[in-house]
C-alpha positions as CSV (number, residue, x, y, z in Angstrom):
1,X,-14.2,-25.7,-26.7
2,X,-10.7,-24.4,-26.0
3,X,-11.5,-21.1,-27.5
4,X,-15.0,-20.8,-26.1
5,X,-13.8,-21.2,-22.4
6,X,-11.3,-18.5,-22.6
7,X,-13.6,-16.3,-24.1
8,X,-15.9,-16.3,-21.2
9,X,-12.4,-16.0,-18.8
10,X,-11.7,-12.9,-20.8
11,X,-15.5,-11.8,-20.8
12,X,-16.1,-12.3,-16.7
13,X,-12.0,-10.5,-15.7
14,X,-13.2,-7.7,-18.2
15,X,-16.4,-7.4,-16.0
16,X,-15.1,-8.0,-12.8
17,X,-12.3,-5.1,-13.2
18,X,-15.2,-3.1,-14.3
19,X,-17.3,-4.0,-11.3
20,X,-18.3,-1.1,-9.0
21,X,-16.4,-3.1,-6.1
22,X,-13.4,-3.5,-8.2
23,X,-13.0,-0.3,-9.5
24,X,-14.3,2.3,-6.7
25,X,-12.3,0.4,-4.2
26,X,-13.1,2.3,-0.4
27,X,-12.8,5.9,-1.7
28,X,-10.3,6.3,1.1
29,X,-6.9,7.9,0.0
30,X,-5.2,10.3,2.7
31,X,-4.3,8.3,5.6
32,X,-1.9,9.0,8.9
33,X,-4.0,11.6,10.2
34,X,-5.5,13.4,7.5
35,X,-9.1,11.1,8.2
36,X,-7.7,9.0,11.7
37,X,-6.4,10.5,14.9
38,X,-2.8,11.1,13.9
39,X,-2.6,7.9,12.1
40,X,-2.7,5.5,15.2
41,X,-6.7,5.6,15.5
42,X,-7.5,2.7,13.1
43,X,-10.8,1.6,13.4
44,X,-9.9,-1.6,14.8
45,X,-10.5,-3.9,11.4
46,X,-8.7,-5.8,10.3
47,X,-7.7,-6.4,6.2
48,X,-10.8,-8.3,5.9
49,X,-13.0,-6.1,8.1
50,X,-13.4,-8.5,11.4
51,X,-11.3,-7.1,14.1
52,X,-8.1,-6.6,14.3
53,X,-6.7,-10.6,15.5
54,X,-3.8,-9.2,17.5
55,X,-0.5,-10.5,15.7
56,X,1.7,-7.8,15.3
57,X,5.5,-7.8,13.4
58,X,6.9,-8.8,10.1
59,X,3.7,-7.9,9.1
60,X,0.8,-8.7,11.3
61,X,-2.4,-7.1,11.7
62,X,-1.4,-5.2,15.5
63,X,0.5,-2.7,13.0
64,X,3.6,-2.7,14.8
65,X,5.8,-1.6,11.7
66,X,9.9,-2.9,11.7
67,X,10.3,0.7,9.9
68,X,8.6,3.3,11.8
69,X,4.6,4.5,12.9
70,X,2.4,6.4,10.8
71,X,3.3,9.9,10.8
72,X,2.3,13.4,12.4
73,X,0.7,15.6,8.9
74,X,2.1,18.3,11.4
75,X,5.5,17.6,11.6
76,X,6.2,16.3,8.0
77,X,10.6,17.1,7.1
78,X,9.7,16.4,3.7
79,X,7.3,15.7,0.7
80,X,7.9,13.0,-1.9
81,X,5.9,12.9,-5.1
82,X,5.7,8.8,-6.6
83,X,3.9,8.3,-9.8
84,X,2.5,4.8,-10.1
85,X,2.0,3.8,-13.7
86,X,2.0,0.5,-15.6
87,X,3.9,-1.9,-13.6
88,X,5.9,0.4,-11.5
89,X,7.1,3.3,-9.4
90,X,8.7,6.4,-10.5
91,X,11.5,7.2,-8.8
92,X,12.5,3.4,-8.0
93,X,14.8,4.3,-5.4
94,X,14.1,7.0,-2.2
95,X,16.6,8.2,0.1
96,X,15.4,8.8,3.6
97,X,16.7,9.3,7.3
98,X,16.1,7.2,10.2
99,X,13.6,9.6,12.4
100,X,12.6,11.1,9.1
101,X,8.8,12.1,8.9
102,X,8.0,12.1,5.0
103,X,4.7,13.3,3.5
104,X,4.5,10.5,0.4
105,X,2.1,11.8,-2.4
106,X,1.3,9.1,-5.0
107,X,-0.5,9.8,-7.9
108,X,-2.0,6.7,-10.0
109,X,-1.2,7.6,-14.1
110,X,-1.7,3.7,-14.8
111,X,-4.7,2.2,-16.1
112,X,-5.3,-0.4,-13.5
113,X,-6.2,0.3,-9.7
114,X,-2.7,0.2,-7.7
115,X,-1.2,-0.1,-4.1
116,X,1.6,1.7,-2.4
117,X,2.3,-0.1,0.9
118,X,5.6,0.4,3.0
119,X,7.6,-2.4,4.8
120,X,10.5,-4.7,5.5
121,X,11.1,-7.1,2.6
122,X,9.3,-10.1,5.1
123,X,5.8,-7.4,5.5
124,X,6.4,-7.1,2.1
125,X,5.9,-10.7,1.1
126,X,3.3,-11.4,4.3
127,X,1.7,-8.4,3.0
128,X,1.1,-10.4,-0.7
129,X,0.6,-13.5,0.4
130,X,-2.6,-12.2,2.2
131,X,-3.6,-10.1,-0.4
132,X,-3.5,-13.0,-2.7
133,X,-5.9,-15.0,-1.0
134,X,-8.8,-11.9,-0.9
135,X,-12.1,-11.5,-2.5
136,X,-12.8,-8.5,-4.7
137,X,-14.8,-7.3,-1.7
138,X,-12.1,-7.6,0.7
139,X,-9.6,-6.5,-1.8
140,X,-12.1,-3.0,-2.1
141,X,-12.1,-2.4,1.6
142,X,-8.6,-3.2,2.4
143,X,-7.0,-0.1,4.3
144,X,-3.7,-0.3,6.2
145,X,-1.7,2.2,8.3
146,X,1.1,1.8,6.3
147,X,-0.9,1.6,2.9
148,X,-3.1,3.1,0.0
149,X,-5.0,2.0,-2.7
150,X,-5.5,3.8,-5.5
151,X,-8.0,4.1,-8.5
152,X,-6.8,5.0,-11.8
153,X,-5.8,8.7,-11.8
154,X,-6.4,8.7,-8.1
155,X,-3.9,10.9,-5.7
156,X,-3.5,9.7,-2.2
157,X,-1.2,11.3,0.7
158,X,0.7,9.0,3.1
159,X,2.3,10.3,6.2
160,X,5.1,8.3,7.5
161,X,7.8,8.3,10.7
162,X,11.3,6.1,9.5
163,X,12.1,4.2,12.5
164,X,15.4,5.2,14.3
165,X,16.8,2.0,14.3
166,X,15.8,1.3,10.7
167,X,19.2,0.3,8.2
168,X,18.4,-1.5,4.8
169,X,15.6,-3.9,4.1
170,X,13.3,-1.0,3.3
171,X,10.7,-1.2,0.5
172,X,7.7,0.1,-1.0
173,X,5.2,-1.9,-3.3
174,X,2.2,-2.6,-5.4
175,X,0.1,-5.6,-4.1
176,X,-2.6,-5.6,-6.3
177,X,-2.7,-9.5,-7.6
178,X,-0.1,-9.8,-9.9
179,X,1.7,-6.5,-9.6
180,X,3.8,-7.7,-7.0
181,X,5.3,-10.6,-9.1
182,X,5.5,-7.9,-12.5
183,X,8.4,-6.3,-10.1
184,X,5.9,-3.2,-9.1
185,X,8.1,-2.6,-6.2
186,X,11.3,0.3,-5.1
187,X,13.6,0.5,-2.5
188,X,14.4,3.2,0.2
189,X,17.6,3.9,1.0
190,X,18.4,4.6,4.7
191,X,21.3,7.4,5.4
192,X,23.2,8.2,8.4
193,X,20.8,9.3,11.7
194,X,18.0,12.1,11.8
């Protein structure tokens, strides 16, 4: 019995990764103003597709960010290529000015669908613990300012403004269920002022 019941669990994960809504996830990967007004004109949802419920900080849905605002494509100081593969980032560790508008350009090698999401160590975990508690669907949709999904072998572009204010507690991070707690996660380290 033991054997026959996690058979089927391997059977139905196997055809739910495989799923259209799984795997195509929204088809969405350049954000900030590549496909919304300069990155501030989010359609209003919120990560589950309802409206946006008006919390804001240490993670909330208003996306007010503790490390910055979606960036001008425009006015970019910089590019950063990421790779995403297996459970982690590549580099680990970034380096990046307060005031500092970097273009991020993450390319998925990994086999499994991945996120890149920026914030504060708190957003970080809010971020997860909502993450945790989607459906495939939700999961599919999800789109942040500060966030991309990707599918495997995917590229997405990310345009971001470092706050001014901003000194440690940066981060960036996978929050795909599980990938979070496999230590898919690197740190940005904040020099002197822009």
């Amino acid at each position: 019995m033991r054997h026959t019941t996690t058979a089927i669990a391997l059977a139905l994960a196997a055809a739910l990764t495989s799923s259209p809504l799984w795997a195509n996830g929204n088809g969405e990967t350049q954000h900030q103003g590549e496909h919304h007004d300069g990155g501030h004109g989010h359609d209003g949802h919120g990560h589950d597709g309802h409206e946006d419920d008006g919390h804001t900080g240490e993670g909330g849905h208003g996306h007010d960010f503790a490390l910055g605002e979606p960036g001008d494509p425009g006015e970019v100081d910089r590019t950063v290529k990421i790779e995403a593969k297996g459970m982690g980032f590549s580099p680990e560790r970034i380096s990046v000015q307060p005031g500092e508008t970097v273009r991020f350009v993450v390319h998925n090698r990994g086999q499994l669908r991945h996120s890149f999401l920026i914030g504060t160590r708190a957003e970080q975990r809010a971020h997860e613990k909502r993450m945790q508690g989607m459906s495939r669907e939700q999961l599919a949709s999800h789109d942040d300012p500060n966030m991309l999904m990707l599918k495997p072998g995917e590229t997405g572009t990310l345009v971001w403004t470092f706050g001014d204010d901003v000194r440690g507690d940066a981060r960036f991070a996978c929050h795909i269920p599980g990938h979070y707690k496999a230590g898919m996660r690197g740190d940005f380290r904040m020099k002197g002022g822009h």
